[in-house]
Structure formats: structure tokens, C-alpha cells
N, C-alpha and C positions, 0 to 999 in steps of 0.2 A: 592818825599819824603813827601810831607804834604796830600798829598791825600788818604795814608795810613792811617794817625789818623783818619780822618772824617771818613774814610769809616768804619773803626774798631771801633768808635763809635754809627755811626749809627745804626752797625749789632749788638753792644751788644744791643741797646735800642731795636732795632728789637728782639732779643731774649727773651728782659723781655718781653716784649707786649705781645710776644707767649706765656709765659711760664703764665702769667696773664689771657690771653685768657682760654687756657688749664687749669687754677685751675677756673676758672669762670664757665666751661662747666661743670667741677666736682662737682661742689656745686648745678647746677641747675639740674643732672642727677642724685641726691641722690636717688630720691622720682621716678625715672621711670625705676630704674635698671632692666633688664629683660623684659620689657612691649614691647609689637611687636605692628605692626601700627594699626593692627585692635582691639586689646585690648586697645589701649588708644584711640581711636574713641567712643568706648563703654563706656568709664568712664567719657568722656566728657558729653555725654549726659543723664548720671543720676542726678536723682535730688540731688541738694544741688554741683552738676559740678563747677557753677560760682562763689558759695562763696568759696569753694574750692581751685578753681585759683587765689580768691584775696589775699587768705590769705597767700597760698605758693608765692606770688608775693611781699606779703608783709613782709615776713619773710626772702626772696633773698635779698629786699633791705637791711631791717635789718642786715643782715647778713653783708653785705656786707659796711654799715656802720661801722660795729663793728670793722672787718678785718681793715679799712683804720684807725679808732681809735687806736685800736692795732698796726699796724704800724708804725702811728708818735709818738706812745708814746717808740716805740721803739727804734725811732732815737733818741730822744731824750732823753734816756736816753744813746747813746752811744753804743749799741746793734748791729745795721746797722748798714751799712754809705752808703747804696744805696740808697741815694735822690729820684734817677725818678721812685724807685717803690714804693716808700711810696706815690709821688706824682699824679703816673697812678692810684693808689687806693686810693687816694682822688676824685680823678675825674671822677671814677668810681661808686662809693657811690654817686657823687655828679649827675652824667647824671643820674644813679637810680631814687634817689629821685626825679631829675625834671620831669622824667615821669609818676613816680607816683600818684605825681600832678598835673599831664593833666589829669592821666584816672581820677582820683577823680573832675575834672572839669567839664570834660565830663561827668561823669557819675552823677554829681548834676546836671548838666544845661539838660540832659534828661530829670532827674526825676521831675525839676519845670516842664517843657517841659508837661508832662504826668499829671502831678497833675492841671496843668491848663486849658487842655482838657474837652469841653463841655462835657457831658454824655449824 
């Protein structure tokens, strides 16, 4: 008898996590709807590709900040009352953002890297 609830808790949390994952895939396949593999190989490598990527990378987070602001603001107002998905889309925005922040580490600690280079 008690190993009925856990279990039935774990799979609803199992199911948000999927259903999170699944709107996550949604949001980052806005921008490649249709595109077959050798058409996005080709659009990588045109010029202005890598700003391109940043900024769509920077717009997911964004996004995806927005999404986890909108839903605590919507518990809290009473709206929800599903906790763990407000709180998967906090943490979700928040793993975002700290990656973010590595590539933008990496990508300054290159660039002294290159600017400091003898010619």
C-alpha cells in the first residue's frame, strides 16, 4: 500500500519532465521546421552562421527565462498549483543561463587568447 503513492508520484513528475522536455524541443525547432540534414549543413556554413547561432541561443534562453517568470508569477497568483513545474522551469532557465555563461567565458578567454598573439 505505500509503495503505490511513491510510485504514482514519481510517474506524474516523470510525466511533467517529459511533457517539459517536449515543449523545450518545440521552442528550439521553431526556427528549423522542414529543414532536412543537408540543408542545415549548408546554412551553417554561410557567412554571419555563428552569429546567427548566438543569437538564436540567446533568444532560447531568453525565452525560456520568460516561460519560468510567467510561471511563478502564476502560482503565485493562484493560477497553478503545480509547484514542480514552475520549479523544473526555474531550473531550466537557470541551467540555460549558466551555460550561457561558460560559452561567453570561453568565448572572451579565446578572444584575449588571439588578441595577445604575436603577429
Amino acid at each position: 500500500m505505500t509503495g503505490i503513492s511513491p510510485t504514482d508520484s514519481v510517474m506524474a513528475m516523470r510525466n511533467a519532465i517529459l511533457q517539459k522536455n517536449a515543449a523545450l524541443r518545440d521552442v528550439a525547432s521553431t526556427g528549423n521546421v522542414g529543414s532536412a540534414g543537408g540543408a542545415g549543413a549548408t546554412q551553417d556554413t554561410a557567412p554571419g552562421g555563428f552569429t546567427d547561432a548566438l543569437n538564436n541561443a540567446l533568444q532560447q534562453v531568453n525565452g525560456l527565462q520568460t516561460q519560468a517568470g510567467d510561471a511563478a508569477s502564476a502560482f503565485e497568483r493562484g493560477e497553478t498549483t503545480d509547484i514542480a513545474a514552475v520549479m523544473l522551469a526555474k531550473q531550466q532557465a537557470s541551467v540555460s543561463f549558466e551555460a550561457t555563461l561558460q560559452v561567453r567565458n570561453k568565448l572572451l578567454s579565446a578572444y584575449k587568447d588571439i588578441m595577445s598573439m604575436p603577429v
